[in-house]
N, C-alpha and C positions, 0 to 999 in steps of 0.2 A: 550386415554386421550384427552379432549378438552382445546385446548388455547383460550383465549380472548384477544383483546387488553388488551395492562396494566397488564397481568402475565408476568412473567420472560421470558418465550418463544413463548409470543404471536405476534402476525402480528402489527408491529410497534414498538416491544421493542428494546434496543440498543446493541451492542457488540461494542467491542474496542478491535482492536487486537495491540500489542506493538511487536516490534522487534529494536534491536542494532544491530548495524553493522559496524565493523572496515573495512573502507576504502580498505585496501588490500586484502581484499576477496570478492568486488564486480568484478563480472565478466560480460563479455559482451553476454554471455549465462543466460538466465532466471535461477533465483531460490525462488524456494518458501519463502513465506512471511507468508501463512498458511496452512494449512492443506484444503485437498478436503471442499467445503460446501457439506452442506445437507441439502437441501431448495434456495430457493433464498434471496438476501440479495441486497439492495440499497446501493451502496457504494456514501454515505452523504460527507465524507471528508477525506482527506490525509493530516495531519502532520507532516513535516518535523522539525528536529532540529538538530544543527551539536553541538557537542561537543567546546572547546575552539581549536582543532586545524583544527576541516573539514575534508572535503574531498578532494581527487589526484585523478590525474591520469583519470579518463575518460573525455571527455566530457561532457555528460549528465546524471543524474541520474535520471532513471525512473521506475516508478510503474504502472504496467499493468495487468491486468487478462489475462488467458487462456478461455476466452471466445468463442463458437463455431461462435456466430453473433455480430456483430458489431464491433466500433474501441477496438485493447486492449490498447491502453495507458490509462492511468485512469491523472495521472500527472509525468510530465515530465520537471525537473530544471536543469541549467546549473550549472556544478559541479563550475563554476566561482562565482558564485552565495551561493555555499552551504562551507563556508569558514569558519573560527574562529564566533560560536555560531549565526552561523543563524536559522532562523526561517522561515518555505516556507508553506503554503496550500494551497490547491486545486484553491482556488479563488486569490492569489497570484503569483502561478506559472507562469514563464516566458513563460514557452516551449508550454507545454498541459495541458489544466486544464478540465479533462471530467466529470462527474458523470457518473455512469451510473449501473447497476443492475447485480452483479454477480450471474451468474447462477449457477442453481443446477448441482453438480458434478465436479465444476470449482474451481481454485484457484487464490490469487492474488499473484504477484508474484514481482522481481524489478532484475535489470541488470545495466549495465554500457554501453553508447553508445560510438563507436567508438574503448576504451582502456579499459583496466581492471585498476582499482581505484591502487591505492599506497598510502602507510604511514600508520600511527598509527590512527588518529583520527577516530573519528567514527559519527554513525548518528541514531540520532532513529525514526523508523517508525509509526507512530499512526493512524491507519486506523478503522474513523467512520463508522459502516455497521447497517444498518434498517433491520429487518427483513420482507420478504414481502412472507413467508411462516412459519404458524403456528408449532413450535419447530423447526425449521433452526438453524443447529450449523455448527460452526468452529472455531478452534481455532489459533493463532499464533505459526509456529513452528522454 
């Protein structure tokens, strides 16, 4: 099958992956955010949003690829930061605010720096991705 720009899985169309996350289950070990890609993908932008009660307990909350080259932090906020219905993106972020192009066979992934998160609140992840390979999928897992 051939893509073009401007099909559904052509070289420039969008995905948005979503992920929730209660607080007490970010750990200071990577965990998946999505699923392996198949193709490569522009990571455009990261959205942050905290529920009305936030985030505990780490540090930092960061969003990084398993990338073989270059930096993996993609962004990086200060869990002090991400409190009763905050709002954080890539171009906002306090810590690291990278773009940069996940590769094929790679995931994006997020952790806790320093502590592992505590409490109920939660946070959800919105991650902008361009395609920069004709039919490139992945999904949120």
């Amino acid at each position: 099958m051939i893509y073009s720009p401007g099909s559904d899985n052509g070289i420039g169309s969008s995905v948005l992956l979503k992920k929730t996350i209660v607080s007490s289950t970010i750990t200071t070990s990577a965990q998946d955010l999505s699923t392996t890609s198949l193709g490569e993908f522009l990571v455009d932008n990261v959205v942050l949003k905290t529920n009305a009660t936030g985030l505990a307990g780490a540090t930092n909350f960061r969003v990084l690829s398993n990338n073989a080259v270059g930096a993996l932090p993609i962004l990086e906020e200060a869990v002090a930061n991400l409190g009763a219905s905050a709002t954080i993106d890539i171009f906002t972020a306090s810590v690291v605010k990278q773009r940069t192009v996940l590769e094929s066979g790679k995931k994006i992934q997020y952790l806790g720096t320093a502590a592992a998160g505590t409490g109920a609140g939660t946070i959800t992840v919105y991650v902008h991705l361009i395609r920069r390979s004709a039919g490139a999928s992945i999904i949120a897992v």
